[in-house]
N, C-alpha and C positions, 0 to 999 in steps of 0.2 A: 158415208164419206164425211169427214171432217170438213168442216165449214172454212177454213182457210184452206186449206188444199181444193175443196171447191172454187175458193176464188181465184185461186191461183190457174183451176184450168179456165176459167172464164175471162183469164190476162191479165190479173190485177199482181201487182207488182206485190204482195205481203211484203216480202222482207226489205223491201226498198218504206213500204208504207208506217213498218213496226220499228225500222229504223228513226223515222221521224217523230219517231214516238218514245223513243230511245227503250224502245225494246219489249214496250206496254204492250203485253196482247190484250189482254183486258180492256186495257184504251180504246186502244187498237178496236176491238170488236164494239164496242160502244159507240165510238165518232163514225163507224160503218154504219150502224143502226139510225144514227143522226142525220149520217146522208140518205139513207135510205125517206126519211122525214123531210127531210130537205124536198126530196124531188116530191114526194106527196104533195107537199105547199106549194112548191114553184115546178107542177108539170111543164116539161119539155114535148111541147107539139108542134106540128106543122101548118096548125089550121088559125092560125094569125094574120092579121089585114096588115096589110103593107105600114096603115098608120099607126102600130102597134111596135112597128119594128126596132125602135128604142128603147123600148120595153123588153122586147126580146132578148136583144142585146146584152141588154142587164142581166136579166135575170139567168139566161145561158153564160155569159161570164161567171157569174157567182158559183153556179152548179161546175163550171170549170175550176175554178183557184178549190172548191172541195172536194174535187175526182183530182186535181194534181196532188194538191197534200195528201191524198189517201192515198197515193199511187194507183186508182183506177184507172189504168192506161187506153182502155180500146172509151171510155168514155169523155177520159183528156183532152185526146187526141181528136176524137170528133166534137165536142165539145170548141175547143179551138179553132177547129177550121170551119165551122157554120159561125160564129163570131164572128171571123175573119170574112166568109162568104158575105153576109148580114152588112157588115160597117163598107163592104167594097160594094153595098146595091146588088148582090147580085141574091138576090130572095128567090126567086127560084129554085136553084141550087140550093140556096140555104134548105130551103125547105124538102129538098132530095137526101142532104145529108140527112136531117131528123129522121125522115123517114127509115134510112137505112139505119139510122145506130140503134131507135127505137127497141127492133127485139134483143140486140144485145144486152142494153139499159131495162130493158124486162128482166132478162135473166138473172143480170146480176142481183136487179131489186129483190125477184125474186130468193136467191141464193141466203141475200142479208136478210130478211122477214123469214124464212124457213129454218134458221139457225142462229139468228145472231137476238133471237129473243130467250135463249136458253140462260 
C-alpha cells in the first residue's frame, strides 16, 4: 500500500494536509517525517508528575499546532483535549487520554518511519 493512502486509512486528512502545502506531496511527506522526529524528541506519555505538568502542556501543544497543520486528525484532536484536560487540572484524565491515543500515534509513527523514508 501507498504510504498516503495508508495515512489516510489511519485518518489523516492528506488532501486537506497537501492542501496546505499547496499541493507538495513531496513537502507533504517530508514535514510527515519531521513530525514523526518531532515526537521522538518530545515523547507524549502519561508517566509525568503532576510538577511537570507545565511542561507537559508545552510540549503536547506544540505536537498539536504540528498534527493540526499536517492534518493528523485522530492525533489533533486528542492532542487538544489532554491540553485542555492538563490546563483545566484535571491530570488524571489527561493522562487517560494519552494513554488511549498512544496506539494510534504508534501507528501512525509507525506508518511515516515505514514509508516516508523512501
Amino acid at each position: 500500500m501507498k504510504f498516503l493512502e495508508e495515512m489516510k486509512m489511519l485518518g489523516v486528512d492528506v488532501e486537506e494536509g497537501k492542501e496546505r502545502l499547496m499541493g507538495n506531496v513531496a513537502l507533504y511527506e517530508r514535514m510527515l517525517v519531521k513530525f514523526a522526529d518531532m515526537l521522538q524528541k518530545t515523547p507524549v506519555s502519561p508517566d509525568f508528575k503532576e510538577d511537570d505538568c507545565a511542561k507537559a502542556i508545552q510540549s503536547i501543544h506544540a505536537l498539536k499546532g504540528a498534527a493540526g497543520n499536517l492534518s493528523i486528525r485522530p492525533l489533533y484532536e486528542a492532542y487538544t483535549e489532554i491540553v485542555d484536560l492538563l490546563r483545566a487540572g484535571e491530570i488524571c484524565r489527561a493522562k487517560e487520554e494519552i494513554r488511549a491515543i498512544l496506539p494510534v500515534q504508534e501507528k501512525i509513527v509507525a506508518c511515516i518511519r515505514r514509508h516516508g523514508q523512501e
